[in-house]
N, C-alpha and C positions, 0 to 999 in steps of 0.2 A: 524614498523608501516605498515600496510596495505595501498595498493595501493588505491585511491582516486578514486570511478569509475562514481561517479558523482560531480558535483562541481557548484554553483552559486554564481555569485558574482554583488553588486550591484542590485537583482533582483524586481522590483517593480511593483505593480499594484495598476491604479489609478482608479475611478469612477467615474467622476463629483465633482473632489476635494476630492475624498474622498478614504483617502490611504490605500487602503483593504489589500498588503501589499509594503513595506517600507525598500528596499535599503538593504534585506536580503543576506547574505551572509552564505553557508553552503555547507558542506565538506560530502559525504557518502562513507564510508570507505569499499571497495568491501569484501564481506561474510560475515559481520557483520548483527547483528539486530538493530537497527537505529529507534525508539522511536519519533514521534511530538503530544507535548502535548500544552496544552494550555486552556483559560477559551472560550467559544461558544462567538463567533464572533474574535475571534483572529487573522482569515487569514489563517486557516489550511486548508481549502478545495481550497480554491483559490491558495492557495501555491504551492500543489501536483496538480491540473490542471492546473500551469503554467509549472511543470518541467514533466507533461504526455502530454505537448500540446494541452490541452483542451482550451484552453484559450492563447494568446499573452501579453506577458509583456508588460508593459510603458516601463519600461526600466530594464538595464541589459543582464549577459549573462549566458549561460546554457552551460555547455561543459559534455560527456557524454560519456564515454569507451576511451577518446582521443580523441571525435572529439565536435567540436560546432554544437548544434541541436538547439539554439535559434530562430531559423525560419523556423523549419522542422514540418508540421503536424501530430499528434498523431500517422495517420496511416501509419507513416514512422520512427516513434520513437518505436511501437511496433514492425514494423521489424527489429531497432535495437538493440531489446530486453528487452523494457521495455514492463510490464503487469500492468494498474492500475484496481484495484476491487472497483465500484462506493460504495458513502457511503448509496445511494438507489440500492438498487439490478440490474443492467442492466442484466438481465437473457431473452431467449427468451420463456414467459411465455407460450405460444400455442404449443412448441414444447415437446414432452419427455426429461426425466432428460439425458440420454444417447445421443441424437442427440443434445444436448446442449454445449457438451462436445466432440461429434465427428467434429463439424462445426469448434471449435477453435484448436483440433489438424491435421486439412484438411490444416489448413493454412501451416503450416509448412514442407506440404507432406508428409505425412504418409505413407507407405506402409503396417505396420500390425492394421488399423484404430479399428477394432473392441477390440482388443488386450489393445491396449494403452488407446482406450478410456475404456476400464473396469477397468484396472490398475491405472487411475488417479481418478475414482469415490471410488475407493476402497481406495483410500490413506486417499478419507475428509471422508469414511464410508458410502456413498452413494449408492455403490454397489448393495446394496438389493431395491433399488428404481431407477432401468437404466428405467424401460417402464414408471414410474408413470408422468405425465405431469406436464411441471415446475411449472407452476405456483400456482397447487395445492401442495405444498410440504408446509411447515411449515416456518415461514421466516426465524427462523435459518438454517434449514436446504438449502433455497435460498440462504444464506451465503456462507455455505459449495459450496452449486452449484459453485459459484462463483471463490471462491476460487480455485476448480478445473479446471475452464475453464482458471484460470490466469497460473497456474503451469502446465499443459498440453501443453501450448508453450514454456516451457523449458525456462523463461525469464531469464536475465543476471540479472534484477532489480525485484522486484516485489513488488508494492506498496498497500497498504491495507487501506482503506477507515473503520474505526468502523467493525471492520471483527466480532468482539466475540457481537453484538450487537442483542438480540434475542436468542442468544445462551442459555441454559443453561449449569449449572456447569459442568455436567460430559463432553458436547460438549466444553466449554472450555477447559479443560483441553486435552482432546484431541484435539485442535487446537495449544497449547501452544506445544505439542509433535511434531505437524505436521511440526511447523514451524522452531523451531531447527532441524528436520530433515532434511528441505531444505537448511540451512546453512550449510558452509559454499562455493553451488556452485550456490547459487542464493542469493543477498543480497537482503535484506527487509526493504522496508519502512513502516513503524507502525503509521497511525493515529490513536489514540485510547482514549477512556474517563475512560478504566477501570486499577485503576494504580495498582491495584494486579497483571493482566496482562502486564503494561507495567516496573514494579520493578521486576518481573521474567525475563522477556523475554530480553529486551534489551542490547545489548554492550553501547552504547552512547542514550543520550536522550535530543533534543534538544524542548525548551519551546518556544513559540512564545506569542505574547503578543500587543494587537492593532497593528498589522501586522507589527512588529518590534522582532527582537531574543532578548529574555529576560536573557537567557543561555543555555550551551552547557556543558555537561559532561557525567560522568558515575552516574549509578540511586543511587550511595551514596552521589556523591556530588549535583547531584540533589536537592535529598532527603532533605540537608544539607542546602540548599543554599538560605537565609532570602529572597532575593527578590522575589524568587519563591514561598515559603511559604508565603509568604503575598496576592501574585497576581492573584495562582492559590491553592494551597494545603492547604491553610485553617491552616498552622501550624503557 
């Protein structure tokens, strides 16, 4: 089995009594693709902003390459290596598609800046659009943007917020390439609502359910698994 490169246990978030999520406990197995699915209000976004620091647990704890980051702020959990991609595009709309992408690989100090950042526009296919300005680009293609500002910091983790959302087919599928190509030296967290995307892509796929794990497995036993077919899969 794969080394464990992130781990929660006990993790909760509360709201004014109201338990968005619920004493979660979950394992992300390092170079794997790693699947959260769930029915919309589940606790998937509050989830993945409590283990990128966006937000602070009620309770629980966060441990993360070997160390406890449960009290570390996001912009010290990206220096140690995590990248979250928002499930709205946090892009910097007024700038070009290229300085979008040279800002997040400056962080890590670059030395060949122009180099790198062409090479990681060219991974999501963006290439051909480095001068066009962000925020006129197409939302999928904002996606793609996105996507490349997360993988241009070389993350240990890289969490993905509805990445293929606006995309169409042929861009999925070349996402679905892109991101078995990053495995297995960047492990992936997949929020996602398209399960042709997440029964391809995934190693393990864990379902959340009013902010409680509902199950954890491979996308057969998933697939397989009545309480999740009643709760979220419609089988």
């Amino acid at each position: 089995m794969a080394a464990i490169i992130l781990s929660a246990r006990g993790l909760s978030k509360h709201y004014d009594g109201i338990k968005a999520v619920e004493a979660v406990d979950f394992d992300l197995q390092a170079g794997q693709i790693h699947a959260l699915i769930g029915p919309n209000g589940a606790g998937k976004t509050t989830f993945v902003s409590l283990l990128s620091g966006r937000i602070p647990p009620s309770a629980g704890r966060i441990t993360f390459d070997g160390a406890d980051i449960t009290k570390l702020p996001a912009h010290e959990r990206v220096a140690r290596g995590i990248a979250y991609t928002f499930q709205i595009t946090s892009i910097y709309a007024n700038l070009p598609v290229f300085d979008n992408v040279a800002l997040a690989i400056q962080r890590k100090g670059s030395r060949t800046l122009r180099a790198d950042t062409m090479a990681a526009l060219a991974r999501v296919g963006l290439d051909p659009m480095a001068d066009q300005i962000a925020g006129t680009l197409a939302y999928g293609h904002q996606r793609l943007l996105e996507i490349a500002m997360g993988l241009s910091m070389d993350p240990k983790l890289l969490i993905l917020d509805e990445p293929t959302q606006g995309l169409a087919n042929a861009e999925i599928d070349a996402f679905n390439t892109l991101i078995r190509a990053v495995t297995p030296k960047t492990t992936v967290l997949l929020i996602e609502h398209n399960m042709d995307v997440v029964m391809d892509l995934a190693d393990q796929i864990t379902v959340l359910n009013f902010g409680e794990t509902l199950a954890t497995g491979t996308p057969a036993e998933i697939r397989a698994n009545p309480a999740v077919q009643s709760a979220y899969l419609g089988g």
